[in-house]
N, C-alpha and C positions, 0 to 999 in steps of 0.2 A: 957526139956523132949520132948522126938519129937513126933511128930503126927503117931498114927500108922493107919495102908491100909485101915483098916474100916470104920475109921474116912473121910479118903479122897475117898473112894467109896460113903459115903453119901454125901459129900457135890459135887460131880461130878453129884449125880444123881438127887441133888437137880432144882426145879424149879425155882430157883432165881439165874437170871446171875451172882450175884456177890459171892452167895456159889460154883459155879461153876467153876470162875476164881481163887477163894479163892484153890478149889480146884488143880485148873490146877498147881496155882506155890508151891502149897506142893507137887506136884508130885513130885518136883526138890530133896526132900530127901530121895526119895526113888531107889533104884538100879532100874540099867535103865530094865532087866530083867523084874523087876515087874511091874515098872512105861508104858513100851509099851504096854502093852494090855489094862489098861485101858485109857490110851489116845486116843484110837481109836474111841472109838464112838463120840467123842467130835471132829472129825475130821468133820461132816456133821452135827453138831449142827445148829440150827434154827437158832441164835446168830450170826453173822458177827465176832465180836470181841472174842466170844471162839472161831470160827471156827482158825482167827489168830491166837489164842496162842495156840493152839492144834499144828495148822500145824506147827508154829514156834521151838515146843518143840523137833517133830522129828527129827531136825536138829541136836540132840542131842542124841536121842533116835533109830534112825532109822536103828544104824549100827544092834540091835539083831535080824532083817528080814530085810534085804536088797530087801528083792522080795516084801515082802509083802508095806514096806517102799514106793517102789515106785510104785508101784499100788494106793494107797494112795494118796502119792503127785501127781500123772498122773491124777487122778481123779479134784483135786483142782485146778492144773495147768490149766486145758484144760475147767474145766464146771463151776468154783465156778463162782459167781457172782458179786463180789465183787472184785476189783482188786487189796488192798492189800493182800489178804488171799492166789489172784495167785500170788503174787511174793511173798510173802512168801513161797509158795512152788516151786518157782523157785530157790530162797537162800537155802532151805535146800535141793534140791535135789544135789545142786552144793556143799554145805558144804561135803556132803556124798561122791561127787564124786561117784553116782549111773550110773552103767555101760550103759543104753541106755537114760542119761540125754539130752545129746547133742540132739538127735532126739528128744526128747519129747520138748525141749528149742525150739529148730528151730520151729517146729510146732506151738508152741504157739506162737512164735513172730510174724509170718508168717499169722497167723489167727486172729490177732489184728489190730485194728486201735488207742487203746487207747496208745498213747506214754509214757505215766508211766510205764502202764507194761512192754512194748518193755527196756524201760531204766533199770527197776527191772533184765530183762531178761542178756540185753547185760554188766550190772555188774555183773552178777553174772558168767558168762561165765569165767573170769579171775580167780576165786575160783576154780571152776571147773579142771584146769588143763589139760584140753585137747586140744593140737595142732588142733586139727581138727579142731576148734571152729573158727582160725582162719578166716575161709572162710566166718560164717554169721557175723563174725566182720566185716571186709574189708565193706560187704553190710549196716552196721550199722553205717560205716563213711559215709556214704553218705543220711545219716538220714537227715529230715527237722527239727528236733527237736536239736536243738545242745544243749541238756544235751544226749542223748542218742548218741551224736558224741562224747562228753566229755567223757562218760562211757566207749563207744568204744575203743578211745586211752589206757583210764587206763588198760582195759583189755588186749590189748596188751601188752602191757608192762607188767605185769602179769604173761601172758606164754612168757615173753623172747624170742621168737621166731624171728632168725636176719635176715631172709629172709623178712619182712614185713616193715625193715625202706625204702622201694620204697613207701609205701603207707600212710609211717607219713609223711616225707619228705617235703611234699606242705603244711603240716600246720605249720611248720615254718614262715611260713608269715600270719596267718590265722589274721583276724582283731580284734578279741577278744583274751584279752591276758589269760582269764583264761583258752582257749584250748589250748594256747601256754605254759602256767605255767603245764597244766596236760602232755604235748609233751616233757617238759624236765626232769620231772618226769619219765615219761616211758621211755624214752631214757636209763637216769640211768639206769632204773633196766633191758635193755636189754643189754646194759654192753659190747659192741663190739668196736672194732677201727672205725667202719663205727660210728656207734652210739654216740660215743667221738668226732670225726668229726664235724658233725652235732651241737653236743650238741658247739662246743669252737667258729661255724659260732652262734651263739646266743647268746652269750654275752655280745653283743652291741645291745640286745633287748630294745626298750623302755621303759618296764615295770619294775620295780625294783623286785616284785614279782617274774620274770620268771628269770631277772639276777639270779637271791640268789637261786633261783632251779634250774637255771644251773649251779653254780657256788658248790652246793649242791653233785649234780649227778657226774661232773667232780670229786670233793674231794674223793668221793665214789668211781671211776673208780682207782683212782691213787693210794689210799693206800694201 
């Protein structure tokens, strides 16, 4: 028997975090219609961990106010306090593929020193689906933090974009092989003869790991 709106308006409005979360994943049965308005106020809750699965949930809910959606995640991105609640609102503004995400992304990466976030950011870029994105990737390879270099490449690879193997290209030799295992990965999925190239020079990689991903990615290209 399923829970009906009344039930989960009370326990949304209850004072106990865990009537609350109780609440948030019964939202999940409800049309998304009805389930976004009352997710909203649980977007600025006191709670850290509502604040998360509130803003997590839009990722799903966000397409029936796309305006309103990203005002919302804008606000979380840029002020919450807490920095998985911002990259969770980084992940669903990219899920949405919300039309001025790219600018809102760049801004927050741009206004951070916390490298989590920035790496939340620069993966979620490749969901996202815009070329444009491109450009704060390129600056994201050149990150001090090589999981947010790591994130970088996968996102590339991502938007497929064949103008960009100039800038994977030198990490073909990079010293750590799991940017090399994520290099032959992206290669595959940008899926060009330059990119094939590239990928059949790495086959005599040291790693056995990045051999079987490239060895992966070529099988991929040929069939």
């Amino acid at each position: 028997m399923g829970v009906d709106t009344t039930t989960i308006q009370q326990l949304l409005a209850s004072a106990d975090v865990g009537d609350r979360l109780q609440g948030l994943n019964q939202l999940r049965s409800l049309e998304p219609e009805v389930a976004f308005p009352l997710v909203q106020p649980l977007i600025q809750d006191a709670n850290a961990r509502i604040r998360y699965a509130a803003v997590s949930q839009l990722a799903t809910l966000g397409h029936v106010n796309p305006t309103q959606t990203q005002e919302l995640l804008r606000d979380r991105l840029l002020h919450d306090s807490e920095t998985d609640v911002r990259a969770a609102a980084a992940d669903a503004m990219a899920a949405l593929q919300l039309p001025f995400a790219l600018e809102d992304l760049e801004t927050a990466y741009h206004s951070t020193d916390d490298w989590l976030l920035q790496f939340s950011i620069v993966a979620a870029l490749g969901a996202l689906a815009n070329p444009a994105a491109v450009t704060l990737l390129k600056e994201a390879l050149n990150s001090s933090q090589e999981l947010v270099m790591l994130a970088a490449i996968g996102s590339l690879g991502e938007l497929r974009q064949p103008d960009i193997l100039d800038v994977l290209r030198p990490f073909v030799d990079y010293p750590d092989w799991q940017v090399r295992h994520r290099l032959a990965i992206a290669l595959g999925q940008i899926g060009t003869a330059d990119a094939k190239q590239i990928l059949e020079q790495m086959q005599t990689d040291s790693a056995q790991a990045v051999v079987e991903a490239v060895q992966t990615s070529l099988a991929q290209l040929t069939s």
